[in-house]
C-alpha positions in Angstrom: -19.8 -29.8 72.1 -23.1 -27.9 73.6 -22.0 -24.6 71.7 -21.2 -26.7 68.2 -24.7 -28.6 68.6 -26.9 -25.5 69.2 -25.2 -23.2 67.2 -24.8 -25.4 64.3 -28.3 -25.4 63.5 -28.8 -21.9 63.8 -25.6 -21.2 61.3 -26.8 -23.5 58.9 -31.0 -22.1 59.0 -29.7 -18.7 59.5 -26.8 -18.7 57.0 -24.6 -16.8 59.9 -20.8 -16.4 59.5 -19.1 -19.0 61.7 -17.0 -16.5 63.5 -18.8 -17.3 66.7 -18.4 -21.0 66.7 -14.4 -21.4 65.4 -13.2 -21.1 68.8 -15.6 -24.1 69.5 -14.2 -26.2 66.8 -10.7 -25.4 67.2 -11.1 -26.6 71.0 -13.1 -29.4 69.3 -10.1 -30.9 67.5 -7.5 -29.2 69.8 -8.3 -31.5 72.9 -9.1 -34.5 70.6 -12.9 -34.8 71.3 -13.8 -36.8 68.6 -17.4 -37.3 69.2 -20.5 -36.8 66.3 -21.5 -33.5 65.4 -24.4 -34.2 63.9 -27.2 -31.2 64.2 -30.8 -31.8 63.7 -32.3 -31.4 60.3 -33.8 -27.7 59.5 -37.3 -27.3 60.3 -39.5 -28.7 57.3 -36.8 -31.0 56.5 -34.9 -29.1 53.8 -31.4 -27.8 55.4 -30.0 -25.2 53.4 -27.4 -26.4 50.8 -23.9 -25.3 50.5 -23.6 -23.2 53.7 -20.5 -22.8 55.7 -22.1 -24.2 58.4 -22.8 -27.2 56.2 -18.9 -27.1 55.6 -17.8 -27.4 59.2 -20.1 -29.9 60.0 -18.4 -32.0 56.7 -15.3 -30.7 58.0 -15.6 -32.0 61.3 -17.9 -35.4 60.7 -14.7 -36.3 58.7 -11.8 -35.9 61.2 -14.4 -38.0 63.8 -14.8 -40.5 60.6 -10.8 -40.5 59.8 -10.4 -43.0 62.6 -12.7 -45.5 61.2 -12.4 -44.7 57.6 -9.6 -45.4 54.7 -7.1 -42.4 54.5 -8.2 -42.1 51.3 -11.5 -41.4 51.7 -10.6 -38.6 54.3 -8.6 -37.0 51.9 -11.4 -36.9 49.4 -13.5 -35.7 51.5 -11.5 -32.6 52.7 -10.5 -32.0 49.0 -14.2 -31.2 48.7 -14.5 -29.3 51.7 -11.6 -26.9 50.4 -12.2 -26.8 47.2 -16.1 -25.5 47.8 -14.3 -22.2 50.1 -17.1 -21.8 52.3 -15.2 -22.1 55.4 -13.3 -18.9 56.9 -9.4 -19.1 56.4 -8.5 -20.7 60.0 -11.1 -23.2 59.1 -9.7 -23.9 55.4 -6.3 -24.2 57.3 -7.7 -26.8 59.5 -8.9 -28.6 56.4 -5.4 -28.4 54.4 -3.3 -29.7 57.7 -5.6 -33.0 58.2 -5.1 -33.5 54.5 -1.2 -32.9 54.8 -1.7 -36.2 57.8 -3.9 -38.3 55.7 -2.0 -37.8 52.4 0.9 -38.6 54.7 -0.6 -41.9 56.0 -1.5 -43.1 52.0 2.0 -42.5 51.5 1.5 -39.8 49.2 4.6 -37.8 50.5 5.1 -34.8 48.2 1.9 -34.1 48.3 1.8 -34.6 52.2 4.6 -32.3 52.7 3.4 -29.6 49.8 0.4 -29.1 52.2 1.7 -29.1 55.7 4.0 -26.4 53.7 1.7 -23.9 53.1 0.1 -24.4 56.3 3.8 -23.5 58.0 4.2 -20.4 55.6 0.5 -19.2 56.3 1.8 -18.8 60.2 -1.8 -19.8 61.9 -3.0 -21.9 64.7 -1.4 -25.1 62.9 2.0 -23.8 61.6 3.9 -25.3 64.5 1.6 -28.7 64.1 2.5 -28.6 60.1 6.3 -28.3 61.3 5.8 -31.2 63.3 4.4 -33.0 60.5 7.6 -32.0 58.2 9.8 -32.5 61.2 8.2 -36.7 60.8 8.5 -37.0 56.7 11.9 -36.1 57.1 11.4 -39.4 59.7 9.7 -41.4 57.1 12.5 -41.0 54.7 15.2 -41.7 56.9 16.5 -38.4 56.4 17.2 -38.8 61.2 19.5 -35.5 61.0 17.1 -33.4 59.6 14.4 -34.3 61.7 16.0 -34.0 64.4 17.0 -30.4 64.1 13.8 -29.9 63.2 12.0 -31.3 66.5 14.4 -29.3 68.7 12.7 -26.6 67.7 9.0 -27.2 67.5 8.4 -26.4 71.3 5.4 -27.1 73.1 2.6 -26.1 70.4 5.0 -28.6 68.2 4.8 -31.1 70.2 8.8 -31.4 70.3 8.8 -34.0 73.3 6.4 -36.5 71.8 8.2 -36.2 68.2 11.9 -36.3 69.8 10.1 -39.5 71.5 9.2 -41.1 68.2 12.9 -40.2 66.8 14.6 -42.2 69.7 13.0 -45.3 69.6 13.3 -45.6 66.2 17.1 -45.5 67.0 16.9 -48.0 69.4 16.8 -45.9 72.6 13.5 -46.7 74.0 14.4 -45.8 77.2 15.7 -42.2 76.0 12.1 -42.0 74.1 10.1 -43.0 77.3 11.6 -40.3 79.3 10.3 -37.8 76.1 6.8 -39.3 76.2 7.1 -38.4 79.7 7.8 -34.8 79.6 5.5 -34.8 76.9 2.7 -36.2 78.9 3.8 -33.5 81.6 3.5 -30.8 79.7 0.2 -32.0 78.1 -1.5 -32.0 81.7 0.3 -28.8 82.3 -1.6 -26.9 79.4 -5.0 -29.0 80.3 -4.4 -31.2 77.0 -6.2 -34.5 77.7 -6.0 -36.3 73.9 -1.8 -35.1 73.8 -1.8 -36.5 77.6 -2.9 -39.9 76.6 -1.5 -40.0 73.0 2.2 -40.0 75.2 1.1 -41.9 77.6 0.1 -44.5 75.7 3.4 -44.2 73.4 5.1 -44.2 76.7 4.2 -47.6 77.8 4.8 -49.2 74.3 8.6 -47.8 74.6 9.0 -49.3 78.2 7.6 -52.5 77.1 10.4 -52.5 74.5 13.0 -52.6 77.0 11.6 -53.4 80.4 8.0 -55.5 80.2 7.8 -55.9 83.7 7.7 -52.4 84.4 5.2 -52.1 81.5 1.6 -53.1 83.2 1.5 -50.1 85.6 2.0 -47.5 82.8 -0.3 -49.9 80.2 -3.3 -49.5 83.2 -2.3 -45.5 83.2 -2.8 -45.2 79.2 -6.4 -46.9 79.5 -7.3 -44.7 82.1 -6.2 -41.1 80.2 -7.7 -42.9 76.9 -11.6 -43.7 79.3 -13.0 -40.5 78.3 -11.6 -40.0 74.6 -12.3 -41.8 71.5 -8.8 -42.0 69.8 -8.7 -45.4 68.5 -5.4 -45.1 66.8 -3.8 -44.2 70.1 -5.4 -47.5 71.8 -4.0 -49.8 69.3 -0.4 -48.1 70.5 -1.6 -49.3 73.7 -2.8 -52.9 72.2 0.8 -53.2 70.7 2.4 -52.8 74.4 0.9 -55.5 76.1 1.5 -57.8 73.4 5.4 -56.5 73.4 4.9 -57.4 77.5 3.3 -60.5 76.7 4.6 -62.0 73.5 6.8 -65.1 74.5 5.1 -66.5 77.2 2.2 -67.9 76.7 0.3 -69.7 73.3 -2.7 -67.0 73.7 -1.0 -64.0 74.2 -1.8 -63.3 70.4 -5.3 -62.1 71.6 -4.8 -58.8 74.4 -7.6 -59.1 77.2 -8.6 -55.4 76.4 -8.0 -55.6 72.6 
């Protein structure tokens, strides 16, 4: 966050090349971080238009504003980010991926999986993260085979455990997809991954409160303490939705959770 917020500026006022700050965004968005990048104004108040600095911090600004945003507007957003090709390739790759997800999430599937696609074929940073994304449309449209031979294969940078998890509940195996969230989790802390940590926990206790409520509350109490630090508001609701799974039959107010 320190070297996006001072070098930012200087990109921008400088029209630098961003080849010194893309290792600082990817670890922005790898680790789930989430917070405003919003850099001072230029001096005198007139920021240089249509900079690539002025691209990442669009580029950026709009995966923080995705979680409180319509999909839609994301997606139009990003669409202008690529189409204006100021940002270097990796960059434009992180823009076409976040697309592929929000085109995904309008339900806009062809054009969800013609993106994530051509991020796969391009090989970069996000090719195993745009095979995950296939390996779940093949999910969405019931097609279980496929995308199960396709998560056995995604590995770690996949995500494989946390997708295999998401396949086996869906099947009715919570229990099988709790013990996935939890290697997932494992091997999240293992590479120093806090957002993927917390995204399995949190799936974690919402699969356990499927099958076994009572056991629910200790793993619940885990996901809000991974989630303290992090601003991921979609994984909190998966939280939300397990305690009202542990609670939901016994009592009139347990439509309203106490952390909601």
């Amino acid at each position: 966050m320190g070297c996006l917020q001072q070098g930012l500026p200087l990109a921008r006022d400088y029209n630098l090349d961003l080849d010194w700050l893309t290792d600082a965004a990817w670890a922005y968005v790898g680790d789930s971080v989430w917070e405003p990048i919003t850099p001072p104004a230029a001096a005198g108040g007139a920021p240089a238009p249509g900079t690539s600095a002025d691209a990442l911090v669009e580029l950026l600004s709009t995966l923080t504003r995705r979680q409180h945003e319509h999909r839609a507007r994301t997606v139009s957003r990003l669409t202008a980010v690529l189409d204006a090709e100021l940002l270097p390739a990796d960059l434009q790759e992180m823009a076409l991926y976040y697309r592929a997800k929000s085109l995904r999430d309008t339900g806009l599937a062809a054009q969800s999986r013609r993106d994530y696609q051509q991020v796969a074929d391009q090989g970069g940073r996000l090719a195993p993260a745009a095979r995950r994304g296939l390996a779940h449309a093949a999910r969405l449209t019931g097609d279980f085979p496929t995308a199960l031979a396709a998560a056995q294969n995604l590995g770690w940078e996949g995500r494989h455990q946390r997708v295999m998890g998401d396949l086996y509940w869906l099947q009715g195996q919570p229990a099988r997809a709790a013990a996935a969230y939890l290697a997932g989790r494992t091997e999240a802390e293992q590479h120093g991954t806090a957002g993927e940590a917390a995204h399995n926990q949190a799936l974690r206790a919402f699969a356990i409160a499927l099958y076994a409520p009572d056991q629910a509350t200790a793993e619940i109490d885990l996901a809000y303490q991974l989630l303290a630090s992090l601003n991921l508001r979609a994984t909190t609701i998966n939280v939300v939705r397990a305690e009202y799974c542990i609670h939901a039959g016994h009592s009139p107010d347990s439509t309203s959770s106490d952390r909601a």
